[in-house]
C-alpha positions as CSV (number, residue, x, y, z in Angstrom):
1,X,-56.9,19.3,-24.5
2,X,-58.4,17.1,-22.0
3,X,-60.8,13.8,-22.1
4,X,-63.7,13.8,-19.8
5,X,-65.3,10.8,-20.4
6,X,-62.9,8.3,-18.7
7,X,-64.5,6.7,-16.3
8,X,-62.8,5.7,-12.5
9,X,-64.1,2.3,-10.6
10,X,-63.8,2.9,-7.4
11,X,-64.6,0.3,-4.1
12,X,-68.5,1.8,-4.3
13,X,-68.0,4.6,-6.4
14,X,-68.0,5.0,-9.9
15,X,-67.0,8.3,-11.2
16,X,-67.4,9.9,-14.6
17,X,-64.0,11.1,-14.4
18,X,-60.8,11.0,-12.8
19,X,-61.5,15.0,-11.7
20,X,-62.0,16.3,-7.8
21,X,-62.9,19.2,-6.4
22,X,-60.9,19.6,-3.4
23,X,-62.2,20.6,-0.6
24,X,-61.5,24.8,-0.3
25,X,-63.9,26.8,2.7
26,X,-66.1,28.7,0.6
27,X,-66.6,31.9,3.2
28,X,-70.3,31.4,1.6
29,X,-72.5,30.0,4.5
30,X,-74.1,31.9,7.7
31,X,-73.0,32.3,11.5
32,X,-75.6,30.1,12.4
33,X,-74.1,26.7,10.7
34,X,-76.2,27.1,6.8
35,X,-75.7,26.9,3.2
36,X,-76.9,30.3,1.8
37,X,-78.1,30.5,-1.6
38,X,-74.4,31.6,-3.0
39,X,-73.4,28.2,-1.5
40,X,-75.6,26.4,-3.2
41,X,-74.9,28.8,-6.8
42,X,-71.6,27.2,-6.2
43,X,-72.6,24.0,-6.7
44,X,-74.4,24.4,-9.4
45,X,-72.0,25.8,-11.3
46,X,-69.1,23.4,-10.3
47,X,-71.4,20.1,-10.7
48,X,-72.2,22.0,-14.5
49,X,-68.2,21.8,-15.5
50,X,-67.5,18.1,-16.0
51,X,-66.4,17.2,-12.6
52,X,-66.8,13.9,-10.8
53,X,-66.9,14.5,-7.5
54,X,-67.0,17.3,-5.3
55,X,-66.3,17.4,-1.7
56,X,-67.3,20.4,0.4
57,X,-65.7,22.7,2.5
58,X,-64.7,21.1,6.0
59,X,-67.7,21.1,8.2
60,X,-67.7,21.5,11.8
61,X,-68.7,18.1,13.3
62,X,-68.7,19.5,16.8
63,X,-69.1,22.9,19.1
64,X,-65.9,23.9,20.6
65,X,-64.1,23.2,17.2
66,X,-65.5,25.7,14.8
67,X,-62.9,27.1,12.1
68,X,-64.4,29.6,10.4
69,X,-67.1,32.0,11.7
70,X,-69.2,31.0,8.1
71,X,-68.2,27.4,8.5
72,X,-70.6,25.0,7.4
73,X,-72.2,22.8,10.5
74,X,-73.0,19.6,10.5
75,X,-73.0,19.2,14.3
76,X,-77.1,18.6,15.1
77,X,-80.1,17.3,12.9
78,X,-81.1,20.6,11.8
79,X,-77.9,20.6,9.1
80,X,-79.0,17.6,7.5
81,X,-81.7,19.1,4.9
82,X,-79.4,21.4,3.4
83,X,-76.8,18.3,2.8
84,X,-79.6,16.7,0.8
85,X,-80.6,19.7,-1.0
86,X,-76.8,20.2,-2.1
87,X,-76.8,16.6,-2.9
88,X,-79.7,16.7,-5.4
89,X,-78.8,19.9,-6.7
90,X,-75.1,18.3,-7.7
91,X,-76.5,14.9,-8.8
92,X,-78.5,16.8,-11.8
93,X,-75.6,17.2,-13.2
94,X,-73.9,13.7,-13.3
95,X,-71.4,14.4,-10.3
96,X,-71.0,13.2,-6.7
97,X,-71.0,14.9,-3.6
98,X,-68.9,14.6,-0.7
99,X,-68.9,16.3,2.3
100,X,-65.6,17.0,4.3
101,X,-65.8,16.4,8.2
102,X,-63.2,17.9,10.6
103,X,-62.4,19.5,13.7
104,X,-60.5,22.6,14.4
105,X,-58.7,21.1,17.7
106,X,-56.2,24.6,19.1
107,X,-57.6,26.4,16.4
108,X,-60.8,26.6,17.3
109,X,-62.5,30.0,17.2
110,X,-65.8,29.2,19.1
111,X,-64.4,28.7,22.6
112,X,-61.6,30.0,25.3
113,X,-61.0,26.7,25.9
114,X,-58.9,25.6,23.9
115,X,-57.0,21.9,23.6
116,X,-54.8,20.4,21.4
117,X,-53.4,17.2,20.9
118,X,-50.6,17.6,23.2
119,X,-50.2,20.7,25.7
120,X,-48.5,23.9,23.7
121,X,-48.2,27.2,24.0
122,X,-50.5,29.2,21.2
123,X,-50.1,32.5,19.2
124,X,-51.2,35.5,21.0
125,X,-50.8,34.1,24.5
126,X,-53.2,31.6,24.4
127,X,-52.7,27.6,25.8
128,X,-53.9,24.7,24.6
129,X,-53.9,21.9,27.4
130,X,-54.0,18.4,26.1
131,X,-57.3,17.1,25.5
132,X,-58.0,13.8,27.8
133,X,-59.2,10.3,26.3
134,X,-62.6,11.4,27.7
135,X,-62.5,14.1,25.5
136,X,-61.0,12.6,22.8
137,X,-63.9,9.5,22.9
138,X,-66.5,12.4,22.6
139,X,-64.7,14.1,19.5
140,X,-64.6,10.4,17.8
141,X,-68.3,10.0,18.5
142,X,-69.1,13.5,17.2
143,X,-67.0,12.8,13.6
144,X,-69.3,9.3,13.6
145,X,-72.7,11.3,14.4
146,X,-71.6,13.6,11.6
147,X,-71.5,10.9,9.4
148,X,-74.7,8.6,10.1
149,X,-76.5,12.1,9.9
150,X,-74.6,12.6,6.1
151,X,-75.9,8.9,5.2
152,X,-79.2,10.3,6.2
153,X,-78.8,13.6,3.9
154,X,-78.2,10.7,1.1
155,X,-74.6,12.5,0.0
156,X,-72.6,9.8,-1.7
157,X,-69.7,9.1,1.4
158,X,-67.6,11.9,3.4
159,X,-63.8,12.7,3.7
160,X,-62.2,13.0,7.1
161,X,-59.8,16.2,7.1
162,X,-56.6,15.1,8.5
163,X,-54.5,17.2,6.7
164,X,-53.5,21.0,7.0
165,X,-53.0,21.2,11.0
166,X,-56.5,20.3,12.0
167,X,-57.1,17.7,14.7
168,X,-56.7,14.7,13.2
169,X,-53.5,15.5,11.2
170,X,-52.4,16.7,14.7
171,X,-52.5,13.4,15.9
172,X,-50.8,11.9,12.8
173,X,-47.6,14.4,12.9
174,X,-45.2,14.1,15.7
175,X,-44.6,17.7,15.1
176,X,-47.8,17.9,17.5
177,X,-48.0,14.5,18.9
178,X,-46.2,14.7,22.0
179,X,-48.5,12.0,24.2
180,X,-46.8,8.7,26.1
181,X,-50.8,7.0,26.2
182,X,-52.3,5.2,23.2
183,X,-52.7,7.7,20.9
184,X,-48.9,8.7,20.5
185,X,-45.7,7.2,20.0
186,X,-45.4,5.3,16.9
187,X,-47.5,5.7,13.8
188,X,-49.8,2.8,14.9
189,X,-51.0,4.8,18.0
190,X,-50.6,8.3,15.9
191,X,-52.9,7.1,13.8
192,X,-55.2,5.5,15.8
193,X,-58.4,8.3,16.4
194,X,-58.3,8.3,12.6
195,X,-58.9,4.4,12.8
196,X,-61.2,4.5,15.1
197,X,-63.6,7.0,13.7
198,X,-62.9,5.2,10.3
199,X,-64.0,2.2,11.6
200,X,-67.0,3.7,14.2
201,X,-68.6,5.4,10.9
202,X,-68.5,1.8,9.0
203,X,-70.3,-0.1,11.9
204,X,-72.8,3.0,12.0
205,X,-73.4,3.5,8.4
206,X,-71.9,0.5,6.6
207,X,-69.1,-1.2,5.1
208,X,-70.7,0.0,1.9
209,X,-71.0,3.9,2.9
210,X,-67.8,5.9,0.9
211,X,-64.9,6.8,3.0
212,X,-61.7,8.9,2.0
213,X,-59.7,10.7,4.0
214,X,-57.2,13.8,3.3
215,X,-53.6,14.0,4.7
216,X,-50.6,15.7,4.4
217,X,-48.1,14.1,2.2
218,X,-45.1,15.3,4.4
219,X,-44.8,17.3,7.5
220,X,-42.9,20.4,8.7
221,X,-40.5,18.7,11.0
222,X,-38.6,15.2,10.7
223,X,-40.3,14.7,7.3
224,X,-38.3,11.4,6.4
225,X,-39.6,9.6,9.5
226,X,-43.6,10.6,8.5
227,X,-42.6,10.3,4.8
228,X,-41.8,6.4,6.4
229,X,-45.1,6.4,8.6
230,X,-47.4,6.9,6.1
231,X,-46.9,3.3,4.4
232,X,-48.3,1.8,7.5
233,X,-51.4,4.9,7.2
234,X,-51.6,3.7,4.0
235,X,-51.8,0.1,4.4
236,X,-53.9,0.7,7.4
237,X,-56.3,3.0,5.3
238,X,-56.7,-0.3,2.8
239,X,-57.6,-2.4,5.5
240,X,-60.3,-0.3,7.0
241,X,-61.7,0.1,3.2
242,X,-60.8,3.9,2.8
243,X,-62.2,4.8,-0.7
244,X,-59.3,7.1,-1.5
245,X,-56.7,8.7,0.2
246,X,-56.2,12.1,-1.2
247,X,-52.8,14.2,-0.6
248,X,-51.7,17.4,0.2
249,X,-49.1,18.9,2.5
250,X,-48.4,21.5,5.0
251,X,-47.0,24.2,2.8
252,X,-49.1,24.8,-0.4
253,X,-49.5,28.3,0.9
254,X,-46.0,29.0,0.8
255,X,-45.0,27.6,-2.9
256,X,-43.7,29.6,-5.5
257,X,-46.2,30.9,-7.4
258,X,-44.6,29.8,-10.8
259,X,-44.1,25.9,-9.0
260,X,-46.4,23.1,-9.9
261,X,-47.1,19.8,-8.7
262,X,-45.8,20.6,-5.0
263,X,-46.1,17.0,-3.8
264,X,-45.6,15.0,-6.7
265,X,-42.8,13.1,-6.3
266,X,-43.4,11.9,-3.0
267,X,-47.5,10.7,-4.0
268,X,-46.6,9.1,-7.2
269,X,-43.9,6.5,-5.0
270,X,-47.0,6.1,-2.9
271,X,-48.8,5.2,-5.3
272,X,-46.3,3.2,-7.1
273,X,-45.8,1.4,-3.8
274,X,-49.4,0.8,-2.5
275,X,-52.7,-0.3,-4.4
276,X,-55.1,1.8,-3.0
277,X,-56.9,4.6,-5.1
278,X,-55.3,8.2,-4.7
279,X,-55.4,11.5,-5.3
280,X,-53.0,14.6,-5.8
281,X,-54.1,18.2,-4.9
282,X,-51.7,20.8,-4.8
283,X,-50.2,22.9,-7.7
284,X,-52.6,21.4,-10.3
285,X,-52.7,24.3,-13.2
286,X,-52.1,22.9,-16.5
287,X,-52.9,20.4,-19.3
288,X,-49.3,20.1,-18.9
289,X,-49.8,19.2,-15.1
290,X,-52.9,16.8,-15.7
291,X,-51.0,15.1,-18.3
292,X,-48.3,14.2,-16.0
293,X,-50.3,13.0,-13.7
294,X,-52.8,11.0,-15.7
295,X,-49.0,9.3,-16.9
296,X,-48.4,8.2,-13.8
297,X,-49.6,5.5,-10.8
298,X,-51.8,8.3,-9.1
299,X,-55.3,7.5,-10.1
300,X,-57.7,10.5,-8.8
301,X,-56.9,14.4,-9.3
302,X,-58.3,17.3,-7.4
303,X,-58.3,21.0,-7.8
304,X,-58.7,23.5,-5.3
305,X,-57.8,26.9,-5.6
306,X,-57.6,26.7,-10.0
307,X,-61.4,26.3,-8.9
308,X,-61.7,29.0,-7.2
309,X,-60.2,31.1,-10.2
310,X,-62.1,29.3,-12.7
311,X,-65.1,26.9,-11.5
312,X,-65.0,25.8,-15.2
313,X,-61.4,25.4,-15.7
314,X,-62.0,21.5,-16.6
315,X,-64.6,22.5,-19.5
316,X,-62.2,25.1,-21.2
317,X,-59.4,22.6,-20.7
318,X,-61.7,19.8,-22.7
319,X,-62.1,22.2,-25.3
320,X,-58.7,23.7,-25.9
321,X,-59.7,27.2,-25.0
322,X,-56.3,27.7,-23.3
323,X,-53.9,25.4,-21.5
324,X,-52.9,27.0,-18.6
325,X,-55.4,28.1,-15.7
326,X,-55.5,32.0,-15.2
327,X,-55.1,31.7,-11.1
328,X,-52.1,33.1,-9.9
329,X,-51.8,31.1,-6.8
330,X,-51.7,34.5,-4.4
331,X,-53.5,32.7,-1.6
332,X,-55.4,36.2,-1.5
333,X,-58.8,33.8,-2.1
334,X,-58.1,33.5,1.7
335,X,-58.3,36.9,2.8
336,X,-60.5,39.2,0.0
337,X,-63.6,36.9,1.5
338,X,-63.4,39.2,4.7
339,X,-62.8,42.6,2.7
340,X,-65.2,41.4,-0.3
341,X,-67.8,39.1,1.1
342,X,-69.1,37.0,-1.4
343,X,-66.1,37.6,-3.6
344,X,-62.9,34.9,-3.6
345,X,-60.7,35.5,-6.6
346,X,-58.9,38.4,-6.4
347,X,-59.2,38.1,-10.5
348,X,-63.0,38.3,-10.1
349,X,-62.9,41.4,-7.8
350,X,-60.4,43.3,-10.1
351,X,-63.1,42.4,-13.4
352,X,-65.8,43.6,-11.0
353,X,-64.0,46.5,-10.6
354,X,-63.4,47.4,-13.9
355,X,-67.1,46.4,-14.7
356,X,-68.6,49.5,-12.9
357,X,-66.5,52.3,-13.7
């Protein structure tokens, strides 16, 4: 079993509990940018299960660097109503909400012209040329619009997504970072978009408006040189007044199914190292694995896919109905959307299945 009613203090936020939902792309929204009523189900349902804050799937702070054909918009003042309506909907329940902002950078779906951090060759013949500072000045205003319009939908802060090979953990990662100007080089000018939007969305919405940002933990090439970076990221991100920096890597897809805790090791010497709140997503399954991590320096934990498999997961843990999460970490929640819509879990398919014959 589990507690639930341990609070966490927070710069400006005070949570119920120590538990995240991570954000995961849902596959639930429209073409045109909107939360659909299965969206907002989801919600509901997640904000019901004891946890304390959840942050949405990444939303599209710009045209030109759309993800996901269902992605969630928050790119013009029309997307702001349906924030707030999530935003009550969730506060019911006792929980926060708090939206994920990003940009798709070379993988981009909603343009043939594509940039990237630094020039490169693409899959399937396709070029990304780099993007100039006078582009890169209009993606940092877009991620700060995004935000003042989020204060507006009265959501409780937002997350930058600089993890997972999006832009901004393009510009961290010298595996993409090529650039001799001020945003490459060393970590201070690898890091600096994510500072300057960090600081752009606190002069436009105030110190007091909730920032975290999500990064990978370790990178696919050189990975003891950005293991070294990220104490000046971190440092840097207590300085701007990040609320939380929350952890993941490049890699969960590719775990063993029967691992846990992929990045542990490395985010608990973060956190025994630095002062700042964080959080650990990435293999999370278990009492077993909560345990270990409510025993160590790593303050926050998030769940992502166990969600998926089990949106209440947290409430069966509380009670002692079983210790272990049923998801089998298959990845396939990222592929039956297209086959299924609607549908995420393989698990929930197969029981739907088995429902109707």
């Amino acid at each position: 079993m589990i507690s639930l009613d341990t609070p966490v203090q927070l710069s400006h936020l005070r949570l119920k509990n120590c538990f995240i939902r991570s954000a995961v792309h849902s596959f639930l929204g429209s073409t045109d940018g909107f939360m659909t009523d299965a969206e907002y189900q989801m919600y509901n349902t997640l904000s019901q299960n004891n946890i304390a804050l959840i942050i949405s799937g990444h939303c599209c702070v710009l045209a030109g660097g759309l993800a996901n054909e269902e992605q969630i918009r928050i790119d013009d003042d029309k997307y702001i109503a349906q924030f707030h309506r999530a935003a009550k909907l969730i506060h019911q329940h006792n929980s926060l909400f708090m939206p994920q902002i990003s940009h798709a950078g070379p993988r981009a779906i909603d343009t043939d012209n594509l940039f990237d951090v630094s020039a490169r060759e693409l899959k399937k013949n396709h070029h990304a040329a780099q993007l100039s500072c006078e582009q890169i000045t209009v993606i940092k205003k877009a991620f700060i619009t995004a935000a003042y319009r989020l204060k507006q939908a009265g959501v409780d802060g937002i997350q930058l997504h600089a993890a997972h090979s999006y832009l901004l953990s393009r510009f961290i990662d010298k595996t993409f970072n090529n650039r001799q100007d001020k945003y490459g080089g060393d970590i201070k000018n690898r890091f600096r978009l994510c500072s300057e939007i960090i600081s752009g969305i606190k002069e436009k919405c105030g110190d007091g408006f909730p920032i975290a940002i999500k990064i990978n933990s370790d990178s696919q090439t050189d990975d003891e040189t950005y293991a070294a970076d990220m104490d000046y990221v971190i440092d840097k991100c207590q300085q701007l007044g990040i609320e939380f920096i929350e952890w993941s890597g490049v890699d969960f897809i590719n775990q063993p199914r029967s691992d846990s805790l992929y990045y542990f090791k490395r985010i608990n010497t973060f956190a025994q190292n630095h002062s700042i709140p964080m959080s650990i997503v990435g293999g999370v399954k278990s009492v077993n694995d909560i345990n270990t991590i409510l025993a160590s320096k790593i303050k926050l934990i998030s769940l992502a896919r166990t969600l998926i498999c089990e949106p209440d997961i947290l409430t069966k843990f509380a009670s002692g109905q079983t210790q272990k999460s049923s998801c089998l970490s298959c990845n396939r929640c990222f592929a039956i959307p297209h086959i299924h819509p609607g549908i995420r879990c393989i698990l929930h398919w197969k029981k739907m299945r088995q429902q109707h014959k």
